[in-house]
C-alpha positions in Angstrom: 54.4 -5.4 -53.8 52.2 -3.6 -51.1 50.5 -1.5 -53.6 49.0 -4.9 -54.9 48.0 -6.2 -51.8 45.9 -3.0 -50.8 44.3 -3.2 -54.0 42.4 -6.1 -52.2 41.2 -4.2 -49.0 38.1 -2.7 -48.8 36.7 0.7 -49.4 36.9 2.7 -46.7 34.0 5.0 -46.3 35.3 8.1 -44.6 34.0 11.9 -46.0 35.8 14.3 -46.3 35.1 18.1 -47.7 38.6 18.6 -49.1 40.3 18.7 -52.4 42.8 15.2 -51.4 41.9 14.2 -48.4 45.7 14.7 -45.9 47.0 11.5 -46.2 46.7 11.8 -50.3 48.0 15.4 -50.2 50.9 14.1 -47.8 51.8 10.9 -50.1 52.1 13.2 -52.7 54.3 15.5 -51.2 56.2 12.8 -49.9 56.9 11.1 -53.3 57.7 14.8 -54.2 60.6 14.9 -52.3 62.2 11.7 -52.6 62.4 12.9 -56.3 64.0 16.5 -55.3 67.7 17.1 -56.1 69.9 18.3 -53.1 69.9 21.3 -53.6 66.3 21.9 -53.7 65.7 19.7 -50.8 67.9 21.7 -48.5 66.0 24.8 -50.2 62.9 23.9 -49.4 63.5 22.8 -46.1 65.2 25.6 -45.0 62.2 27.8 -46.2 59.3 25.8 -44.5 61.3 24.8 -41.3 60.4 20.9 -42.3 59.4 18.9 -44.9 57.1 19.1 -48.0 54.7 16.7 -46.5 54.1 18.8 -43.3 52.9 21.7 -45.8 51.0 19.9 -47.4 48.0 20.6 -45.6 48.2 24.0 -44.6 46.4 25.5 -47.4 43.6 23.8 -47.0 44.0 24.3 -42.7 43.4 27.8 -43.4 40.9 27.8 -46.2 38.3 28.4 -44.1 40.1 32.0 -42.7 38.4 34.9 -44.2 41.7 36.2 -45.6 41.6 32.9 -47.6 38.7 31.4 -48.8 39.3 33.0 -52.2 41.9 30.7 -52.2 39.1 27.6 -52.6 38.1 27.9 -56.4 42.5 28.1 -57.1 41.5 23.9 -57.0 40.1 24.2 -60.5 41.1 24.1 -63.8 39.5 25.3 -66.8 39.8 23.3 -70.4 38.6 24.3 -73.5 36.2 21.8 -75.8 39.5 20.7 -77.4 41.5 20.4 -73.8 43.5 23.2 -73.9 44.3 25.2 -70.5 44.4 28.9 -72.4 43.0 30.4 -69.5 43.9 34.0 -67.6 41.4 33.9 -65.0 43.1 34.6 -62.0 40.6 31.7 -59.9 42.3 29.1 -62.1 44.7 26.6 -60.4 46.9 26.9 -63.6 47.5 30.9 -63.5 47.6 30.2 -59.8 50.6 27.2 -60.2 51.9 30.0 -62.6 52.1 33.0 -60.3 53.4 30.8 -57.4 56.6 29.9 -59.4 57.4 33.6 -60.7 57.0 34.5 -57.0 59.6 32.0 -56.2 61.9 32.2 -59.0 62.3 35.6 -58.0 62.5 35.2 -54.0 64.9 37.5 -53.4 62.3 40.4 -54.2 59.8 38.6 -51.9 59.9 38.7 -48.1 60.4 35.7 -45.7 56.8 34.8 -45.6 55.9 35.7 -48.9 58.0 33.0 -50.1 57.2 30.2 -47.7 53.4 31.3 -48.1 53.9 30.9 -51.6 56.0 27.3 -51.6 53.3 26.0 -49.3 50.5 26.8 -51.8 52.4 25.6 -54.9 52.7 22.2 -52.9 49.0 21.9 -52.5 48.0 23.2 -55.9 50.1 21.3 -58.2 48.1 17.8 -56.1 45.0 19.5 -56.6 45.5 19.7 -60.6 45.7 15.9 -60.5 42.5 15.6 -58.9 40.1 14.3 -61.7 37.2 15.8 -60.2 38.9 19.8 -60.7 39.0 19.4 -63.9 36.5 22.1 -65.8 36.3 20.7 -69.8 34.2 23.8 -71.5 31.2 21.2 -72.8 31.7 18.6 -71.0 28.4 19.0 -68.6 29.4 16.8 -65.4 32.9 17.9 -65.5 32.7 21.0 -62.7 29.5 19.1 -60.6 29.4 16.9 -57.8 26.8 14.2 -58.0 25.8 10.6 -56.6 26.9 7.4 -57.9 26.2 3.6 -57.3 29.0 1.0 -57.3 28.7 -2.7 -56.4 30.8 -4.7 -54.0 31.4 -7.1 -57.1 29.0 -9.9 -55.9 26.3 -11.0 -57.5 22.7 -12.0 -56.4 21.4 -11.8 -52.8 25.5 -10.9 -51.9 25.4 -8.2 -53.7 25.5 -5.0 -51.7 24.9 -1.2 -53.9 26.6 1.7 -52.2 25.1 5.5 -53.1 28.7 7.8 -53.4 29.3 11.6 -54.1 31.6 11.7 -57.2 34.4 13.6 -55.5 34.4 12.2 -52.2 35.1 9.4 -54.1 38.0 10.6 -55.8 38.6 12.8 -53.0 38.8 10.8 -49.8 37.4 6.8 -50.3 39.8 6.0 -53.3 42.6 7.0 -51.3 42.1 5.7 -48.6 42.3 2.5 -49.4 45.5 2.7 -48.9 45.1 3.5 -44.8 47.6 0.7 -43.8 50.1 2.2 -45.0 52.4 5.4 -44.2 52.4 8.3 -46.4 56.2 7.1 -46.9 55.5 3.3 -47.7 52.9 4.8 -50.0 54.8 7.1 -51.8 57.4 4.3 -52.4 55.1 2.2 -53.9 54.2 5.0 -56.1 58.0 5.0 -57.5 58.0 1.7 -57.5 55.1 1.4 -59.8 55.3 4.3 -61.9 59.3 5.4 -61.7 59.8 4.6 -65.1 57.4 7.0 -66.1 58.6 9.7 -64.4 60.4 11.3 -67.2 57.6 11.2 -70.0 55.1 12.3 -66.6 57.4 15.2 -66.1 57.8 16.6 -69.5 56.6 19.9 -70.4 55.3 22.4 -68.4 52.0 23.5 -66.3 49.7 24.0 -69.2 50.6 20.5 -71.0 49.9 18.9 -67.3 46.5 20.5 -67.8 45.8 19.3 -70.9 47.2 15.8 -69.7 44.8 15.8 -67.2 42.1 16.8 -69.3 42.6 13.8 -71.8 41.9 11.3 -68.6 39.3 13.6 -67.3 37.0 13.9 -70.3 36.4 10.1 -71.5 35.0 9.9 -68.0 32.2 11.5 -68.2 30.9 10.0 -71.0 29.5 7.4 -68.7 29.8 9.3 -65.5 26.5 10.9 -64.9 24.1 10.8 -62.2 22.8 7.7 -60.6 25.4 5.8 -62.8 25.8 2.0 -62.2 29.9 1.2 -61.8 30.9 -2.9 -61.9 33.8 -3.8 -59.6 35.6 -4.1 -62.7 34.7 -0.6 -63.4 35.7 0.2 -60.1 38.9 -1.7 -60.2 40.3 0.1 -63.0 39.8 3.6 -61.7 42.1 2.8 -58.8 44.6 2.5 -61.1 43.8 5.7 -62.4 44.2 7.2 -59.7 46.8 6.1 -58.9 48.7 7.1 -61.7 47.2 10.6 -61.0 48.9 10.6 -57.4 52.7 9.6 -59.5 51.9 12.3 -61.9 51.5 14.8 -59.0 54.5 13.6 -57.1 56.6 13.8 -60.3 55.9 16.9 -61.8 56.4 19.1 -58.4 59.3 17.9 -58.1 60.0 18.6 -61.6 59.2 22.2 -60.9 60.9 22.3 -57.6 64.0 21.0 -59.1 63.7 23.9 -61.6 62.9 26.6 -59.3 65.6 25.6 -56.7 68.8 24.8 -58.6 
């Protein structure tokens, strides 16, 4: 399988200063809707004028716009010690996830751009939960702060060759791209090929038990991930997977709400 193959290419180091960089965001969206139903396919693309993938940037397009950078800290959320999302804070992605799917439950009280406004940031909210590094565990120090990290190219001796990363650039950006030779579609299918099964357990529940999901593969991180931490190949290695699943997870579950939102 392709997914297999690209596990073998090289990291690419491009930075970005985004939440996923766009071709995670559009993989995700893209898996997202080869898992909608019919009807909330045509729904949805009658509302944005396209496809899930080509809103799946927008938010962050216009994050920068003073009307809405207070949408930059909705990329969080907020744990408790024993990984609860319990929150209210209106900054938190959750209550943010929340509020877009009342809005579009009840789009018939909403005007035109309301709505599609609202769909657009649902899309890139629900990726940004899965995003390891938004995850803010009350406790859990290195949870909610960027620092540098040093991973090895997996040789040994004179070969080897010690790279200095940002934490969420490399969650953010270089794990992903990894995946740069292929499409946003061939990506997304290796996603369901991988991690179909899995869509059902992945799906169950609803926002706040995603959170807590999340939380679970969030917090045994950083009981090694500190500052001018030392990660093996190995190490490496097995956090692609991770992340991986994370992308699956995201795919899954907007679609899980989508299908529930548009029936």
């Amino acid at each position: 399988m392709r997914r297999y193959i690209t596990l073998a290419v090289s990291l690419l180091f491009v930075y970005t200063a985004t939440a996923w960089n766009k071709f995670g965001q559009q993989s995700i969206a893209t898996l997202a809707e080869q898992n909608l139903t019919e009807s909330a396919k045509a729904q949805t693309t009658q509302i944005l004028g396209g496809s899930l993938s080509s809103a799946a940037w927008w938010l962050q397009s216009v994050a920068k716009e003073p009307e809405y950078q207070h949408t930059n800290s909705w990329q969080f959320i907020h744990l408790t010690k024993e990984l609860k999302s319990t929150t209210s804070f209106t900054e938190d992605g959750v209550v943010q996830i929340e509020r877009c799917v009342d809005i579009l439950k009840h789009r018939t009280q909403h005007s035109d751009s309301t709505v599609v406004v609202t769909l657009k940031t649902l899309i890139h909210l629900v990726a940004d939960m899965h995003n390891l590094t938004h995850i803010c565990i009350e406790g859990v120090e290195y949870s909610n702060k960027n620092f540098n990290f040093r991973v090895s190219n997996g040789f040994t001796g004179p070969k080897e060759v010690i790279t200095k990363l940002s934490w969420r650039k490399f969650w953010e950006s270089n794990i992903v791209n990894r995946h740069a030779t292929l499409s946003c579609e061939l990506l997304a299918e290796d996603l369901m090929v991988c991690y179909g099964p899995e869509k059902g357990n992945f799906s169950k529940g609803d926002v706040r038990h995603w959170a807590a999901d999340m939380g679970s593969l969030s917090a045994p991180l950083y009981e090694w991930a500190v500052p001018d931490y030392y990660m093996t190949r190995e190490q490496h290695n097995r956090l692609v997977q991770l992340n991986d699943k994370c992308m699956a997870r995201a795919g899954f579950r907007l679609a899980a709400l989508l299908n529930d939102i548009f029936r």
